[in-house]
C-alpha positions as CSV (number, residue, x, y, z in Angstrom):
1,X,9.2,3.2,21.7
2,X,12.4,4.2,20.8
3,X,12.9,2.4,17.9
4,X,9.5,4.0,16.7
5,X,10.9,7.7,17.3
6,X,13.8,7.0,14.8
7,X,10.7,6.3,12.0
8,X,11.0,9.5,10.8
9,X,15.0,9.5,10.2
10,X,14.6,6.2,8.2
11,X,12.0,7.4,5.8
12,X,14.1,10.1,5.4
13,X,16.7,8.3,4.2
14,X,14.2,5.7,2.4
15,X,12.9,9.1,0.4
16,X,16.4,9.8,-0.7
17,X,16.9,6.6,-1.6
18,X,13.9,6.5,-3.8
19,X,14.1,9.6,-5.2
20,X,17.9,9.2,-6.3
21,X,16.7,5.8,-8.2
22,X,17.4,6.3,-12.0
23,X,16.2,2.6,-13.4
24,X,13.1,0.9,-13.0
25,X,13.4,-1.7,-10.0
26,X,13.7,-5.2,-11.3
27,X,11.9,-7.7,-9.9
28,X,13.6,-10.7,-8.6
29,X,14.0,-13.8,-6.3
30,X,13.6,-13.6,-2.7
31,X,16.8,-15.3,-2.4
32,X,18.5,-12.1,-4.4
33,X,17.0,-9.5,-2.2
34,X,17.9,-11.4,1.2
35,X,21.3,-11.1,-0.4
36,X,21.6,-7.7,-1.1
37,X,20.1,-6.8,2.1
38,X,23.0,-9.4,3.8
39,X,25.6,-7.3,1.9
40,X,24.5,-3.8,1.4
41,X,25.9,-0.9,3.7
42,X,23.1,1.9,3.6
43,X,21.4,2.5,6.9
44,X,18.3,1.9,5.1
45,X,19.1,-1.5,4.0
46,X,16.0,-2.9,5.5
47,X,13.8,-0.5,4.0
48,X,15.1,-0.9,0.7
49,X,14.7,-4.6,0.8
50,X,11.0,-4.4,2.8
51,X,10.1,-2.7,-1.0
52,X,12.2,-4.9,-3.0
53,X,10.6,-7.9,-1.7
54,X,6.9,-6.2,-1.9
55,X,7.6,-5.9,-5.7
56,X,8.3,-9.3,-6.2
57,X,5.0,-10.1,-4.4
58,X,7.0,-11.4,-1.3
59,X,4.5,-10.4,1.6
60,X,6.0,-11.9,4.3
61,X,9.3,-11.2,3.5
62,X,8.5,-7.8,3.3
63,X,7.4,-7.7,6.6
64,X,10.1,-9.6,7.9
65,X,12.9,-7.1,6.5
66,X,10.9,-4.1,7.7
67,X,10.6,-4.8,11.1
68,X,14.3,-6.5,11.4
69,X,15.4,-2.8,12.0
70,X,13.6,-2.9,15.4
71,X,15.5,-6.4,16.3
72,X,14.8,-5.6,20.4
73,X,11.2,-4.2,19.9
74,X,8.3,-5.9,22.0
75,X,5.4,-4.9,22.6
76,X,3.4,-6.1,25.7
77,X,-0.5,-5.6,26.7
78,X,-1.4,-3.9,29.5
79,X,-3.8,-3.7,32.0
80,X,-4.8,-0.6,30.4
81,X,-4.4,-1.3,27.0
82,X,-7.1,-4.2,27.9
83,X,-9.8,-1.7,29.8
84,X,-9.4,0.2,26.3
85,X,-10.5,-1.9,24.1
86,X,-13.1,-3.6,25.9
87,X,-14.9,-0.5,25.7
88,X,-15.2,-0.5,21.9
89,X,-16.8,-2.8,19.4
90,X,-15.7,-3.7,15.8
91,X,-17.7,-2.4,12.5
92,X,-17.1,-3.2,9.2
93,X,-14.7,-0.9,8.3
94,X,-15.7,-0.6,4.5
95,X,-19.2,0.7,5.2
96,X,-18.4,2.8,7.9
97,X,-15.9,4.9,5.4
98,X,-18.2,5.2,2.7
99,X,-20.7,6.4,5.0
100,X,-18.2,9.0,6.2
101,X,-17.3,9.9,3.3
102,X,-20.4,11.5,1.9
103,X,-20.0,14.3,4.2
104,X,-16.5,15.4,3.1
105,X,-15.0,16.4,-0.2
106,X,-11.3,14.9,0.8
107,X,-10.9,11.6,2.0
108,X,-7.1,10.7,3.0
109,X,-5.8,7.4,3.8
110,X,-2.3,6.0,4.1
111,X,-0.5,3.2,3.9
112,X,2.9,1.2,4.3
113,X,4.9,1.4,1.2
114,X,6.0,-2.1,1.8
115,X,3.0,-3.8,2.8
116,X,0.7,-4.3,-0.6
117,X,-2.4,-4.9,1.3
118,X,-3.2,-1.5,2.1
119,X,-3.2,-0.6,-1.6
120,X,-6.0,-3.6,-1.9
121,X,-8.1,-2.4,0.9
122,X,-7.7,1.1,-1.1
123,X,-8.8,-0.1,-4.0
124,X,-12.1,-2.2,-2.6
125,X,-13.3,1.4,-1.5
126,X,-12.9,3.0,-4.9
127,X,-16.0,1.7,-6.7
128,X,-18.8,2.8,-3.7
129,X,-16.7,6.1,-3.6
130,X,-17.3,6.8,-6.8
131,X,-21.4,6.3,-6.1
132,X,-20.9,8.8,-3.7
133,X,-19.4,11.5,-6.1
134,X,-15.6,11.1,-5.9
135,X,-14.0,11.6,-9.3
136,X,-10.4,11.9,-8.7
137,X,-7.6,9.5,-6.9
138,X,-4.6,11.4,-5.6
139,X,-1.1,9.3,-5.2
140,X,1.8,10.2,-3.6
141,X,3.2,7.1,-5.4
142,X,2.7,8.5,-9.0
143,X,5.6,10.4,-10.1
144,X,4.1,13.8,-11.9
145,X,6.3,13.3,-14.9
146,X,3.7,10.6,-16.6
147,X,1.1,12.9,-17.8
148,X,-0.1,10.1,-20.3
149,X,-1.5,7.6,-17.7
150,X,-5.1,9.0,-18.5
151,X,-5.3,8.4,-21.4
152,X,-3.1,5.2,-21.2
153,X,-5.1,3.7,-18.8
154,X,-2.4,1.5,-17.5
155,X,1.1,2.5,-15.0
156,X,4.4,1.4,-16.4
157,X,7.9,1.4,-14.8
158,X,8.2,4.6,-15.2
159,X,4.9,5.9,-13.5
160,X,6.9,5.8,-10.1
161,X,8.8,3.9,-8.0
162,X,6.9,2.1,-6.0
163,X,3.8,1.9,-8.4
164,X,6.1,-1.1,-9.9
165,X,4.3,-3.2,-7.0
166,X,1.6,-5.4,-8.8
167,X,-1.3,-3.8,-6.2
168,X,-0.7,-0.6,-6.9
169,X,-0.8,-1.1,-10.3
170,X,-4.0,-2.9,-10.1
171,X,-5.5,0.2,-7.8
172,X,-4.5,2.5,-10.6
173,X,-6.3,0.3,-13.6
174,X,-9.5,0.3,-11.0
175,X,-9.5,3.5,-10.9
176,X,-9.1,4.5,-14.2
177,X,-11.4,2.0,-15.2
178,X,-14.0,3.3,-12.7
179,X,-13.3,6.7,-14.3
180,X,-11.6,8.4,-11.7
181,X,-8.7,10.8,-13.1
182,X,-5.3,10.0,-11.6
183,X,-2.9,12.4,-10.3
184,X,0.4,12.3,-8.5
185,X,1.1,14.8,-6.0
186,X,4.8,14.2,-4.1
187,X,7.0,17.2,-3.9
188,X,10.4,17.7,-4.5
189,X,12.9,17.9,-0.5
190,X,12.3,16.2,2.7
191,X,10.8,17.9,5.7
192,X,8.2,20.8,6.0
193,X,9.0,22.1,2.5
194,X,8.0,18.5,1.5
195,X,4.8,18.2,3.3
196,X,3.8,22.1,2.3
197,X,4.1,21.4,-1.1
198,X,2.5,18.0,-1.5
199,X,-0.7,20.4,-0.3
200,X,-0.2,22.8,-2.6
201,X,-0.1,20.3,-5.6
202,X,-3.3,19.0,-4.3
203,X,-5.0,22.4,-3.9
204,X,-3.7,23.5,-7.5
205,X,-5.9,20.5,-8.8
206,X,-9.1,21.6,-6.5
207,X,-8.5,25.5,-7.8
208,X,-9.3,24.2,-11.3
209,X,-12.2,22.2,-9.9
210,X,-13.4,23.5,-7.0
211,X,-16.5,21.1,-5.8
212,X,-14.0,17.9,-7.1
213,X,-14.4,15.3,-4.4
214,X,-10.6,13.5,-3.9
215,X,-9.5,10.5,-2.6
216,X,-5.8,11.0,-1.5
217,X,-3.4,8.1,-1.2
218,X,-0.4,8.6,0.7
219,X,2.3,7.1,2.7
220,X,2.3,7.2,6.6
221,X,2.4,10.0,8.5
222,X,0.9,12.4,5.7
223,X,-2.1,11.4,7.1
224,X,-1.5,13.1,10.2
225,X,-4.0,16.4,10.5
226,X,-2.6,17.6,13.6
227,X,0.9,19.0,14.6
228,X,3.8,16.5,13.6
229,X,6.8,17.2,15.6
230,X,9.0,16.7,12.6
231,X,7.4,19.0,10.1
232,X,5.4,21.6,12.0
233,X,2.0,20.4,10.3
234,X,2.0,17.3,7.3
235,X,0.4,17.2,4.3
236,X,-3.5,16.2,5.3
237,X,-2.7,19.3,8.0
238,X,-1.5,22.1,5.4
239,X,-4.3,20.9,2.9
240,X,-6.6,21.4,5.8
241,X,-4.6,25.0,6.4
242,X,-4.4,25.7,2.7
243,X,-8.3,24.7,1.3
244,X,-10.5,25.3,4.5
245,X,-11.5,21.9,3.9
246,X,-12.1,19.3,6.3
247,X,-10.0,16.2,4.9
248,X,-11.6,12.7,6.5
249,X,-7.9,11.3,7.4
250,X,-8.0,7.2,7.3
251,X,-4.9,5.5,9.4
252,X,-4.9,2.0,7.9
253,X,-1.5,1.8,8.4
254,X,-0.7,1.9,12.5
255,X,-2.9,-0.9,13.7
256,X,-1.9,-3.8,10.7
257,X,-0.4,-7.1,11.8
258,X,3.4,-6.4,11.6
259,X,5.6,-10.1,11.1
260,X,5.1,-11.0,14.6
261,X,2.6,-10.4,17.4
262,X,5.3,-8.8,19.3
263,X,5.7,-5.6,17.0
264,X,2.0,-5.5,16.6
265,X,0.2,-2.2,19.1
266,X,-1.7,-3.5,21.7
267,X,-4.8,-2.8,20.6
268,X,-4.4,-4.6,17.4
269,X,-2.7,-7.5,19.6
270,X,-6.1,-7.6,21.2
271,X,-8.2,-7.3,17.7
272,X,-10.6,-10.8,17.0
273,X,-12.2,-9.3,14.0
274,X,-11.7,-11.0,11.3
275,X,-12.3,-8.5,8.7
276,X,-10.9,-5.2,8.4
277,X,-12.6,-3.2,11.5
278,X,-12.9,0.4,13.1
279,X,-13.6,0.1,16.4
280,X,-16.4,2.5,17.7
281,X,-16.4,3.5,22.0
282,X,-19.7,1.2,23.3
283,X,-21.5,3.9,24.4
284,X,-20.9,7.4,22.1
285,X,-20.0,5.2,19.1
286,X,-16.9,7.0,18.4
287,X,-14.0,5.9,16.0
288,X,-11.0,4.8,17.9
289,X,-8.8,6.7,16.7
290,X,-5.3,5.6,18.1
291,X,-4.1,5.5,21.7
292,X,-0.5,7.3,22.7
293,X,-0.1,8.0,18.8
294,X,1.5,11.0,17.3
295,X,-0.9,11.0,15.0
296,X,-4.1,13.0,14.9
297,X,-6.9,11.6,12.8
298,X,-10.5,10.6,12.2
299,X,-10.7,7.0,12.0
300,X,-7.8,4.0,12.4
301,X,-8.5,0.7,10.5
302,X,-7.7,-2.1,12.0
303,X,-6.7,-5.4,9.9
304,X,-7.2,-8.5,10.8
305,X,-3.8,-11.4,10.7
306,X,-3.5,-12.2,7.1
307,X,-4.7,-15.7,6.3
308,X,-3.4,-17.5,3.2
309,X,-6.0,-18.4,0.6
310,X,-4.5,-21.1,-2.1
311,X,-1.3,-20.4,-1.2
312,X,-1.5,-16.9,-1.2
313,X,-2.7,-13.4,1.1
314,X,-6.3,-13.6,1.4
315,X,-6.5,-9.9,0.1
316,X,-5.0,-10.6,-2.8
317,X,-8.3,-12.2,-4.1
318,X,-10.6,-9.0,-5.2
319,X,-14.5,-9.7,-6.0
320,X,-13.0,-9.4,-10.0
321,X,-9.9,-12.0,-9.4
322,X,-9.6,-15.5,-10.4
323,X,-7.4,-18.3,-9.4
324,X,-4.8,-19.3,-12.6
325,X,-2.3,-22.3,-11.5
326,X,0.5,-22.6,-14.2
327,X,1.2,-26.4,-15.0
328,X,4.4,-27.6,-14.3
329,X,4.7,-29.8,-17.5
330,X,4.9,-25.9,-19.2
331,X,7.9,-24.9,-17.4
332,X,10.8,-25.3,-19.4
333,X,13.5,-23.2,-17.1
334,X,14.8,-24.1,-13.6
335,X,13.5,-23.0,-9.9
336,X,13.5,-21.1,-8.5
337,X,11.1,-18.9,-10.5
338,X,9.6,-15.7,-11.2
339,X,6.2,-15.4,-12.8
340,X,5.3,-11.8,-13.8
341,X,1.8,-11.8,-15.4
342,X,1.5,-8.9,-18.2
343,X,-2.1,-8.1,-20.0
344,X,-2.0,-8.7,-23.9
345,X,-3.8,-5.6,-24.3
346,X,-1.1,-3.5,-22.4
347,X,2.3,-2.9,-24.5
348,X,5.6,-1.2,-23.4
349,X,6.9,-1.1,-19.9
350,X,3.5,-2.2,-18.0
351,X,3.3,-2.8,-14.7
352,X,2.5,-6.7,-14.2
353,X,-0.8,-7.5,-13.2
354,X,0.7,-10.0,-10.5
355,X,4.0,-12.1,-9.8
356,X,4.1,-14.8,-8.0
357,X,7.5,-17.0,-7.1
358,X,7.6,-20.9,-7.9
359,X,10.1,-22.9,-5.9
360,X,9.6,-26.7,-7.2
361,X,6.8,-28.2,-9.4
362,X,4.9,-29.4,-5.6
363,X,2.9,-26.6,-4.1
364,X,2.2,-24.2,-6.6
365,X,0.6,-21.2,-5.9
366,X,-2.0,-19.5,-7.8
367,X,-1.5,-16.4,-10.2
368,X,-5.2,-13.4,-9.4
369,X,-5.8,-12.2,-12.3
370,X,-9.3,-11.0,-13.5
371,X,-10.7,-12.7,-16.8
372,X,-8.6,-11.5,-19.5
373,X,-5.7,-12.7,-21.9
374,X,-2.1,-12.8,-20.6
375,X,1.7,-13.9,-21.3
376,X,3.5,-15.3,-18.4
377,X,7.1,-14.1,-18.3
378,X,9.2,-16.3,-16.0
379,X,12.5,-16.1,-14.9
380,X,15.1,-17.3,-12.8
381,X,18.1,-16.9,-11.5
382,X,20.3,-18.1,-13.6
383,X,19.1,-15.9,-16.2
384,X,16.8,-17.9,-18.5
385,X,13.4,-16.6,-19.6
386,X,9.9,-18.1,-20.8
387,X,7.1,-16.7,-22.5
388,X,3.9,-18.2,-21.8
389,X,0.3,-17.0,-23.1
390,X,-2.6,-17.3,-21.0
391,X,-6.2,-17.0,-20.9
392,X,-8.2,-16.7,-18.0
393,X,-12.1,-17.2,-18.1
């Protein structure tokens, strides 16, 4: 538990971190980023390489560096934790969300900056949100100072810092392409003024459309409608305070495989479903909704291990994503290799629609990328480039 108390002080730190960054991140090697973590001094060293390695499509890694700041963490299953959840029952967590979700006029949910997969599971829920009248998508991610993304249609690296992540961008493009209008929200400070004024961005947007339904994207604990005992209320909380609306708040973050069973929560440690699940009590059919968390909200999500599915996440593969497997006899430059995959269409700074990294000719693994033309960028090391166009039908 300890090492979970000092959360707050690292995202602190993370924030600043973030916030001070002047360039757009590049994307690079594994092997690069477990080198700067080796060598870099900042308290927040794990942190900053967690992102770095979500960027460059590095899942596990990603994992692996954000839970290396908790190197004696372990978390065991009790007797209690056991009579918990054998008193609930998995449901699709997909239709249970819409479902709620036509009774409110803010849906929240969070996520881990460093684990892409949440920004997926966001995305499969935009399209049957929309059915149910939602027309705007709220990110903390989405620095304010793009106020061309509408009509763009596409994040580049300067939409925000960690919309550089290939998911992100690809829950951006959905939504715009659904017809949602995109917004970014984050405030300026750390702390209560932080969380206070996140709120009031949001509520300036619902002032100028009152009956707007929202979905709001944020990052952890913003979720958190209850008291927070590092900022009074958070954001979901002051919105709550500030509207007189009822925000349905959606934890996807707390109960998601971590790198290894033993930073996982009991309850998720316990989980069998394989697809992403609420958990409802047997008998009143109530949402779990955390157990000993200091977080107060409507629902938790819980995700099942990550399998790999041709070599990569299986959430990677959305209903619209196909599998594109570059031939070795193309590759001119040596491994290892990045592959950043850019749309034709999409000029300037664009966010890549994926990356994957290529070690040796053996074992490939597949680019997802929806039907569409591309050019392949790879690079290494050792600085040489390629330029590759692609189509995928």
């Amino acid at each position: 538990m300890k090492a979970k108390l000092l959360l707050p002080l690292f995202l602190l730190l993370g924030a600043l971190s973030a916030t001070a960054q002047t360039k757009p991140a590049t994307y690079r090697l594994s092997s690069q980023i477990e080198t700067q973590i080796k060598t870099d001094t900042v308290p927040w060293k794990h942190q900053k390489g967690a992102w770095e390695y979500s960027f460059g499509g590095h899942y596990l890694q990603a994992l692996q560096a954000w839970d290396a700041q908790y190197p004696t963490m372990r978390r065991q299953v009790t007797a209690q934790d056991s009579t918990l959840f054998k008193t609930h029952a998995p449901s699709p967590a997909k239709a249970y969300l819409v479902e709620k979700a036509k009774k409110h006029q803010l849906f929240v949910i969070n996520e881990a900056h460093h684990t892409a997969e949440h920004r997926a599971f966001t995305q499969s829920l935009l399209a049957d949100l929309y059915k149910q009248g939602y027309r705007y998508l709220g990110l903390e991610a989405l620095d304010q100072t793009d106020s061309l993304i509408n009509q763009r249609q596409y994040p580049v690296q300067e939409s925000g810092y960690y919309t550089k992540e290939p998911q992100m961008g690809s829950l951006v493009r959905e939504a715009l392409r659904l017809g949602y209008t995109v917004f970014g929200y984050d405030a300026e400070g750390n702390g209560k003024e932080r969380e206070i004024n996140q709120a009031r961005n949001i509520q300036k947007m619902l002032q100028k459309d009152p009956k707007a339904k929202m979905v709001i994207h944020c990052g952890f604990d913003h979720v958190n409608e209850g008291p927070s005992q590092a900022w009074e209320k958070a954001m979901a909380g002051r919105l709550k305070e500030f509207t007189g609306l009822d925000p349905f708040t959606v934890d996807q973050e707390s109960l998601t495989p971590t790198s290894a069973p033993r930073f996982d929560e009991p309850f998720l440690q316990l989980s069998n479903a394989p697809y992403p699940a609420v958990y409802l009590q047997k008998d009143t059919k109530q949402p779990f909704t955390g157990s000993g968390s200091q977080r107060t909200v409507d629902v938790v999500v819980v995700h099942p291990k990550t399998k790999l599915v041709k070599g990569r996440p299986g959430w990677v593969w959305l209903k619209d994503r196909k599998p594109y497997k570059l031939s070795a006899r193309k590759i001119t430059i040596g491994y290892p290799a990045l592959v950043l995959a850019y749309k034709q269409s999409e000029a300037g700074k664009a966010v890549p629609m994926d990356i994957i990294e290529i070690r040796k000719a053996q074992n490939m693994p597949a680019l997802a990328l929806p039907k569409g033309e591309y050019r392949l960028v790879l690079q290494n090391g050792a600085g040489q480039q390629q330029t590759l166009p692609i189509q995928v039908k």
